[in-house]
C-alpha positions as CSV (number, residue, x, y, z in Angstrom):
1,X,21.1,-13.7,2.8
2,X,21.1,-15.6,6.2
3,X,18.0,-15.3,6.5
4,X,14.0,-15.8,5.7
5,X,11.7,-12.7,7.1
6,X,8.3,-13.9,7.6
7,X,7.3,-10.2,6.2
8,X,9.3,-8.1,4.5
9,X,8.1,-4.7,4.1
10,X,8.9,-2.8,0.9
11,X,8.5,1.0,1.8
12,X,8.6,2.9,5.0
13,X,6.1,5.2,5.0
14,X,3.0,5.4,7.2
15,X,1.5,2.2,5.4
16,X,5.1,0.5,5.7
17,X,5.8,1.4,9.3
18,X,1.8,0.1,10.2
19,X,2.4,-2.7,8.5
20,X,6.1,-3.8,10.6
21,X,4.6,-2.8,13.8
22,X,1.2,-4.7,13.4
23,X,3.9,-7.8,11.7
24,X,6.1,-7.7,14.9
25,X,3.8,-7.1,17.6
26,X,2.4,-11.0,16.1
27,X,5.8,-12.2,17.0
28,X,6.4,-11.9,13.1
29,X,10.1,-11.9,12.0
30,X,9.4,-8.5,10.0
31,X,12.1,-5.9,8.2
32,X,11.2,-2.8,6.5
33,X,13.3,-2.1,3.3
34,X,13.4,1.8,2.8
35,X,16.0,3.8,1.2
36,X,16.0,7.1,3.1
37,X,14.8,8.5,6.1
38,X,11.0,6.5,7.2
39,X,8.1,8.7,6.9
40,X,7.8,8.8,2.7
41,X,6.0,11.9,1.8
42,X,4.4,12.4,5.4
43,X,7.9,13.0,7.0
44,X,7.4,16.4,4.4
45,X,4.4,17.1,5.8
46,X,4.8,20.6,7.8
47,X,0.9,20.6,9.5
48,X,-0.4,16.9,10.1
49,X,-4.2,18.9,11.1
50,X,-6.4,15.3,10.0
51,X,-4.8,12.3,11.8
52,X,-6.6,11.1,14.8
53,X,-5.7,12.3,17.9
54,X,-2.7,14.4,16.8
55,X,-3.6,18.1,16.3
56,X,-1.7,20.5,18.4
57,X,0.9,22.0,16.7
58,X,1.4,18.3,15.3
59,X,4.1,17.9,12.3
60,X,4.7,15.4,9.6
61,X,8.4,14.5,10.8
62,X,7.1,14.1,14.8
63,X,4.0,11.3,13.4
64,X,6.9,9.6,11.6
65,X,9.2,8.9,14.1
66,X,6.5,8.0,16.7
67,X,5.5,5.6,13.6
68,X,9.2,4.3,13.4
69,X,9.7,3.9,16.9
70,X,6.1,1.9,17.6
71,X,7.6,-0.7,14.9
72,X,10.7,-0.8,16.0
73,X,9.7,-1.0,19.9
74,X,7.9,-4.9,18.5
75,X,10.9,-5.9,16.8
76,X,11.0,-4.7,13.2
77,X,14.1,-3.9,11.7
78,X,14.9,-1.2,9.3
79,X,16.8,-2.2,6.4
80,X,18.9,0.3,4.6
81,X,17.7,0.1,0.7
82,X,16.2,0.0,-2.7
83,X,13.8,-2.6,-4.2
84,X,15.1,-3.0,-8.1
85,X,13.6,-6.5,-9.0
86,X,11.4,-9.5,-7.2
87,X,10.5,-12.3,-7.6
88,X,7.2,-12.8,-5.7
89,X,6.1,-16.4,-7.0
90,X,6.1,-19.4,-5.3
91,X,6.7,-19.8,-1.3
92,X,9.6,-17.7,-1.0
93,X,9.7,-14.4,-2.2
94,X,13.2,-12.8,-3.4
95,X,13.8,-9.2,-3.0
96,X,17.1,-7.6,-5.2
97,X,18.3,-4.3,-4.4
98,X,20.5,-1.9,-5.7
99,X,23.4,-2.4,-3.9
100,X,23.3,-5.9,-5.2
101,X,21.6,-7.9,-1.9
102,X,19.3,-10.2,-1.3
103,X,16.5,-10.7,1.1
104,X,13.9,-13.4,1.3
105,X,10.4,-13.6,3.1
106,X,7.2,-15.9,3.5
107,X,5.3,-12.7,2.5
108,X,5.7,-9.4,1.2
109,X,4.1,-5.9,1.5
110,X,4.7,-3.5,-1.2
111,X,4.3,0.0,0.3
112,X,6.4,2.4,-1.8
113,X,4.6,5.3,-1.8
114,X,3.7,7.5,-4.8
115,X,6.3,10.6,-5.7
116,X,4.3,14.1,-6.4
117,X,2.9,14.4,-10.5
118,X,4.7,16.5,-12.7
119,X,2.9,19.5,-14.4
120,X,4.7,18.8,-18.1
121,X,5.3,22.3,-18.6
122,X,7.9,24.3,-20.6
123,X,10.7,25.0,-18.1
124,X,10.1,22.5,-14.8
125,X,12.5,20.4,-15.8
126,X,15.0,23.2,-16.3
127,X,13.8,24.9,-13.4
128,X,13.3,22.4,-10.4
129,X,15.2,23.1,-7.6
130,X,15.7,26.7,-8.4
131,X,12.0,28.2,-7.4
132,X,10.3,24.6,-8.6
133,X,9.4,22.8,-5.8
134,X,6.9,19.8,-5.0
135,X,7.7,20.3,-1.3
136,X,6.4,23.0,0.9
137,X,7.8,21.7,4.4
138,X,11.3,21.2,2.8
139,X,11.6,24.8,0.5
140,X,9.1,26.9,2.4
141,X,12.2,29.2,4.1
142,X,14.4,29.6,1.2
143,X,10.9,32.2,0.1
144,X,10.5,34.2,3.2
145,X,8.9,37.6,2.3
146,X,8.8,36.4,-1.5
147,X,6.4,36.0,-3.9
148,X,5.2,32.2,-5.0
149,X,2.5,30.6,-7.0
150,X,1.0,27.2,-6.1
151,X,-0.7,25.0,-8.6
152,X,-3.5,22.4,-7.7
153,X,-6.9,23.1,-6.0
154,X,-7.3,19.5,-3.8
155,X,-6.5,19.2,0.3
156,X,-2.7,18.8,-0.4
157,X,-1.8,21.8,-2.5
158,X,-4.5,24.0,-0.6
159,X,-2.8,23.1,3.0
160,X,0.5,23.6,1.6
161,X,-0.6,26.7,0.8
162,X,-2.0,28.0,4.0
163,X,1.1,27.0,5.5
164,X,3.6,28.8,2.3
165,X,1.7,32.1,3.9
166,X,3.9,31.8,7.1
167,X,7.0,32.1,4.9
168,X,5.7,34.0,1.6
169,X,4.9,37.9,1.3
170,X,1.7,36.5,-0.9
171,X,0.4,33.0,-2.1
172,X,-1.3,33.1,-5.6
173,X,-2.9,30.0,-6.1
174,X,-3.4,28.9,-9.8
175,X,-7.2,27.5,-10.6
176,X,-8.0,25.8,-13.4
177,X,-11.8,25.9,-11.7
178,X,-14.7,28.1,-12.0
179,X,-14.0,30.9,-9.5
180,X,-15.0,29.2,-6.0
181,X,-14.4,25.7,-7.1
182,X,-12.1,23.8,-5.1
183,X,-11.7,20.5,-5.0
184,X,-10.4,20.3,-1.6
185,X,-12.7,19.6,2.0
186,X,-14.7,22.5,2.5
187,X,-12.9,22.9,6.3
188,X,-9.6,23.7,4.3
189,X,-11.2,25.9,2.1
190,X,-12.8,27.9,4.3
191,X,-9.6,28.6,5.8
192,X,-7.8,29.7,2.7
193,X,-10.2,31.7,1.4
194,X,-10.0,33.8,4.8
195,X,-6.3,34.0,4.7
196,X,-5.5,37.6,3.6
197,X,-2.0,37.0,1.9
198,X,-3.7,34.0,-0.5
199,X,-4.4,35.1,-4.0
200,X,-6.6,33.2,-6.6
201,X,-6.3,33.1,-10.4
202,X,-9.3,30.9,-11.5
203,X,-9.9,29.1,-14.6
204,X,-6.1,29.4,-16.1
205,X,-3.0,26.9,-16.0
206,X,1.0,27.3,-16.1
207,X,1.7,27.3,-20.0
208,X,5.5,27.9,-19.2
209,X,8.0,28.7,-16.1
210,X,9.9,31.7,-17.0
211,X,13.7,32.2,-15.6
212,X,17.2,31.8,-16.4
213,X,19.1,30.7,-13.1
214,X,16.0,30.9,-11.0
215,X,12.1,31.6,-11.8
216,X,10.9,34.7,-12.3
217,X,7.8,34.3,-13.8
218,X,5.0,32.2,-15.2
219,X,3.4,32.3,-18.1
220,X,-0.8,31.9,-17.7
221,X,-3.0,30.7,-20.1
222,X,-6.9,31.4,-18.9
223,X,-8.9,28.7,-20.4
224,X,-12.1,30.9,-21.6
225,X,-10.8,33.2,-23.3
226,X,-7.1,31.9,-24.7
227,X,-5.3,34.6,-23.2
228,X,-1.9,34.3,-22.3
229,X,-0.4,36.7,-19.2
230,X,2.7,36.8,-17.6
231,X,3.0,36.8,-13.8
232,X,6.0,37.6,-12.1
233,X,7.0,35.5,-9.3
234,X,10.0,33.7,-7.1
235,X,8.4,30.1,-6.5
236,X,6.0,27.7,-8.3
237,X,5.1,24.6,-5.9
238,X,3.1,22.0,-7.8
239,X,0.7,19.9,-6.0
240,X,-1.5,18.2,-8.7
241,X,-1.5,14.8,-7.4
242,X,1.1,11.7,-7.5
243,X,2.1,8.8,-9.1
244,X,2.9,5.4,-7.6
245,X,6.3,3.7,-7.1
246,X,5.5,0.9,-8.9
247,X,8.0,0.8,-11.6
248,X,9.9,-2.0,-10.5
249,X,7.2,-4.1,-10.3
250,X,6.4,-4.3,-14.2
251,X,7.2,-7.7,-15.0
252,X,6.9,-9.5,-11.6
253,X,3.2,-10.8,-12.0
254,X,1.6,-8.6,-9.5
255,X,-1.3,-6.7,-11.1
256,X,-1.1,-3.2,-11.9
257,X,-4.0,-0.3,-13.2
258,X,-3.7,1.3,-15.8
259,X,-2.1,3.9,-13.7
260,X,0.7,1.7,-12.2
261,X,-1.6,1.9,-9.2
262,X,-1.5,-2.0,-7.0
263,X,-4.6,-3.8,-7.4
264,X,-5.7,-5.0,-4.3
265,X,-9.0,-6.6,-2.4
266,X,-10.3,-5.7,0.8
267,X,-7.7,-7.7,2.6
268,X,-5.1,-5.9,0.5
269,X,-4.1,-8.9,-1.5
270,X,-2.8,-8.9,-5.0
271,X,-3.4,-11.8,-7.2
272,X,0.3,-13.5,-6.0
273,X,-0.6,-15.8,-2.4
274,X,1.2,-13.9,0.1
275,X,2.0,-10.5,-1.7
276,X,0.3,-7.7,-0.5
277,X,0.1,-4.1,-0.9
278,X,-0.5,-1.3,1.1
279,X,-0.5,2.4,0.9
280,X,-0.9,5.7,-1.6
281,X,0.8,2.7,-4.6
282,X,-2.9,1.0,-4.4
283,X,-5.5,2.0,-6.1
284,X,-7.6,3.5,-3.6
285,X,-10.4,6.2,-3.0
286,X,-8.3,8.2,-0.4
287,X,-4.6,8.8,-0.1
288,X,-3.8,10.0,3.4
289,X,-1.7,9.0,6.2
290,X,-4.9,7.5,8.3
291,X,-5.7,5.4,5.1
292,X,-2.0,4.4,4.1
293,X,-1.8,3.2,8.5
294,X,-5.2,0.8,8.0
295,X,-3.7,-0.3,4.8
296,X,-0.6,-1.4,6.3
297,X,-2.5,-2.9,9.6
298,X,-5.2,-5.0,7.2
299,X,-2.1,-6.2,4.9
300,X,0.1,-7.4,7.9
301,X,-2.8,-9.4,9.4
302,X,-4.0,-10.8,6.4
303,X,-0.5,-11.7,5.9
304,X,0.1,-13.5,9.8
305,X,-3.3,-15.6,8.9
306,X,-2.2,-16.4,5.4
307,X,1.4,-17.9,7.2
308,X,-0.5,-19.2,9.8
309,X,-2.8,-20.8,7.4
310,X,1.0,-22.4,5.1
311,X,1.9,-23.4,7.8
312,X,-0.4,-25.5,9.0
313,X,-0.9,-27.2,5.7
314,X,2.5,-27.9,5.2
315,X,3.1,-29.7,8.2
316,X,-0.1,-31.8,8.5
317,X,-0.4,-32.4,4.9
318,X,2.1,-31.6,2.6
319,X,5.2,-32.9,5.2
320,X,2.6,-35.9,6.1
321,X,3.7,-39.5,6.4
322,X,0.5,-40.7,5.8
323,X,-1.6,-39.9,2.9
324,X,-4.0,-37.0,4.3
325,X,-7.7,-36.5,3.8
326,X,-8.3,-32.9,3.7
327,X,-12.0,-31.9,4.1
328,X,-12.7,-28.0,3.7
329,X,-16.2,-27.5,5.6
330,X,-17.8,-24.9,7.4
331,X,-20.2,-25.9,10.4
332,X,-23.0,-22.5,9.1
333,X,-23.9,-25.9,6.5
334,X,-25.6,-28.5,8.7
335,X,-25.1,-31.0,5.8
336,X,-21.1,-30.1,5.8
337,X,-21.1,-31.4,9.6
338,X,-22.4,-34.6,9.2
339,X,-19.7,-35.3,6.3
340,X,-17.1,-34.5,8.8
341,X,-18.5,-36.7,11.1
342,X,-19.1,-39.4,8.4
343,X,-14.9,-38.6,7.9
344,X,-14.1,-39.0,10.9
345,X,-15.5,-42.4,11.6
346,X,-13.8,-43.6,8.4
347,X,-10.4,-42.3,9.5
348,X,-11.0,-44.4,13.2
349,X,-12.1,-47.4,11.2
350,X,-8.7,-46.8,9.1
351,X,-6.2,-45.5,11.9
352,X,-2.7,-45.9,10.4
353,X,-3.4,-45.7,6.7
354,X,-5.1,-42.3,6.3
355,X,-5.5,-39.6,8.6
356,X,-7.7,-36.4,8.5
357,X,-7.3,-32.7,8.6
358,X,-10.0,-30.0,8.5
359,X,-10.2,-26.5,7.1
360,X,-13.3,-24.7,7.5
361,X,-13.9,-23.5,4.0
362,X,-14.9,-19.4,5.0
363,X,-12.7,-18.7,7.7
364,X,-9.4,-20.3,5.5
365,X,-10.6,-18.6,2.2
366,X,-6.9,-18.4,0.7
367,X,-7.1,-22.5,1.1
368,X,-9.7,-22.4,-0.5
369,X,-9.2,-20.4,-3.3
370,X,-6.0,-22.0,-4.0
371,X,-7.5,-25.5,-4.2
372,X,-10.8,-24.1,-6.2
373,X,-13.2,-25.4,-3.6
374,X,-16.7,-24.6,-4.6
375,X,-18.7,-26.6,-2.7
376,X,-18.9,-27.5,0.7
377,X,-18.0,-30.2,1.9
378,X,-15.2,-30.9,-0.6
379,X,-12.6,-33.4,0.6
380,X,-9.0,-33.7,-1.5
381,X,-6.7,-36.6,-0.3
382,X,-3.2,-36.1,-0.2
383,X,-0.1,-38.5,-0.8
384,X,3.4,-37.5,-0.5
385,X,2.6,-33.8,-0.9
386,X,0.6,-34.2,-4.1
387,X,-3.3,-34.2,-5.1
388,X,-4.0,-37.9,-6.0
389,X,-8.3,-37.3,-5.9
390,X,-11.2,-35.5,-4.5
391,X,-14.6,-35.5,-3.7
392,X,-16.5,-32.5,-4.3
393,X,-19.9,-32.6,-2.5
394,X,-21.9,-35.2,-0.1
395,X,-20.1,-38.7,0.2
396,X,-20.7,-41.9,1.7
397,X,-18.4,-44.1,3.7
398,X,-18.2,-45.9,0.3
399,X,-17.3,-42.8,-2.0
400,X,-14.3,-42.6,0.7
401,X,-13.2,-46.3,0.3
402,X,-13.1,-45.8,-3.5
403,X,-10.9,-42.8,-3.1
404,X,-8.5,-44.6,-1.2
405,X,-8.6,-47.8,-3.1
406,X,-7.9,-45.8,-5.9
């Protein structure tokens, strides 16, 4: 642990790898701590058809290691692990892994990615890895010219699909929809339904996954009616959404759903000063790789002001010789400029005792917040690192002589 990172990025995914790019290319000291190969669940992705200028024959794998090399090409390092416990409070932030290391940082983005839902049903557990798969772009080839089912009706399960038909004899797809009701875009489904070797069984779920050493059947229950069926198969790939990676964050203070899903604001800041998250662990409208890449770009931003912003503080007040009259204004408030200027005579007519630093009060909002400014101007004075009064509001020369006296 030789080391502080100014950003340390937990999870290399799209978000992760956005994020360490965006960090380094600030001339941030930035590492990404992932545990396998970058890319999360987009390096599985076989077709990448929806990000932004990559749609020829693009892949999942080929976006990832353009991701990892744009972060890498700025500086970030890849570090070779897993998060286990942190402890995100205060200045520093700690990071443990499982190998039993440390690393520290200034800030931290959480990015760990979600892992894919589990249906629940009798015989996945038993099952997975033998014709249970969550994976299309890893398994797809081990059911050429077989039979498999695929459960879930959103973008994920129904472009898995589509591409399961280059390997598969037939695709059945498992609805638990009205017939027609899909609850993927209307592009994707457009394309399924024309795809001749695609199947649909609407309004039913997987009561049970039949097999001894491998699957050879499901067991269907329609929900209308209450029947049960069987239906002979090789594969069942499950797409029904994921879960985040947020386990080993219970405890550490950072705010979770009710879900396990990050809470985070529009700059993608969690209620801990200089923690951030990015990524399919927030709680977010849209999980895919363009939205996990402005996640990660917003969060490392946020997080160069926020550092640019400590910084500043601590050495012109906290590190201060003097005491330090901080005034947070904003000049929008014609009123708030004539305090400062009412400020800045008092600190000439005092040079050597007192001297003056300003934050404007809506650009530095983490200042702010931190030091529960309400109005503008408010003016806190300083002494050897620690609050010794304030002014909320207009002053007067006098009001400032008070504070000093005092």
């Amino acid at each position: 642990m030789s080391q502080v990172y100014d950003i340390l990025v937990l999870g290399g995914g799209p978000a992760g790898m956005s994020a360490a790019m965006y960090g380094g290319r600030s001339r941030l000291k930035t590492a990404i701590l992932e545990k396998g190969k970058p890319g999360g669940q987009a390096s599985t992705t076989a077709e990448l058809e929806n990000y932004p200028g990559f749609f020829r024959e693009t892949t999942g794998p080929d976006v990832m290691n353009e991701f990892a090399a744009h972060a890498e090409r700025f500086g970030a390092v890849f570090i070779k692990g897993t998060a286990v416990d942190v402890q995100l409070e205060g200045p520093i932030k700690t990071v443990k892994t499982s190998d039993g290391k440390e690393y520290q940082a200034h800030c931290v983005i959480l990015a760990p990615g979600a892992e894919p839902r589990l249906l629940g049903t009798k015989g996945e557990g038993k099952l997975r890895g033998k014709g249970v798969s969550y994976c299309a772009t890893c398994d797809a080839d081990f059911f050429e010219e077989l039979d498999v089912v695929v459960v879930g009706n959103g973008d994920t399960a129904i472009e898995e699909a589509i591409y399961l038909t280059k390997f598969a004899e037939n695709v059945t797809m498992i609805i638990r929809r009205d017939e027609g009701q899909l609850g993927c875009n209307k592009a994707s489904a457009e394309k399924a339904m024309g795809n001749k070797k695609m199947k649909w069984i609407w309004n039913s779920v997987v009561d049970e996954i039949v097999g001894d050493e491998l699957v050879e059947s499901v067991r269907l229950k329609n929900l209308k009616t209450g029947e049960i069926t069987d239906y002979e198969t090789n594969g069942v790939f499950i797409f029904i959404g994921t879960v985040p990676k947020t386990e080993f964050l219970k405890g550490s203070g950072v705010k979770l759903d009710e879900y396990g899903s990050i809470i985070t604001n529009e700059l993608m800041e969690t209620n801990i000063p200089g923690v951030y998250g990015a990524g399919d662990a927030n709680r977010k409208f849209l999980r895919q790789v363009v939205t996990a890449a402005a996640d990660g770009a917003i969060a490392a931003v946020a997080a160069g002001k926020y550092l640019e912003e400590v910084e500043t503080f601590r050495e012109k007040v906290l590190e201060s010789a003097l005491p330090v009259l901080v005034a947070f204004w904003t000049p929008q408030v014609e009123a708030s400029a004539s305090a400062v200027a009412t400020l800045e005579s008092f600190v000439q007519n005092n040079a050597g005792k007192v001297s003056l630093v300003k934050f404007d009060a809506y650009r530095d909002e983490k200042l702010s917040a931190t030091y529960q400014v309400k109005d503008v101007p408010t003016v806190i004075l300083f002494d050897k690192g620690q609050i010794v009064g304030r002014i909320d509001g207009q002053f007067t020369a006098d009001d400032l002589n008070k504070l000093i006296n005092k």
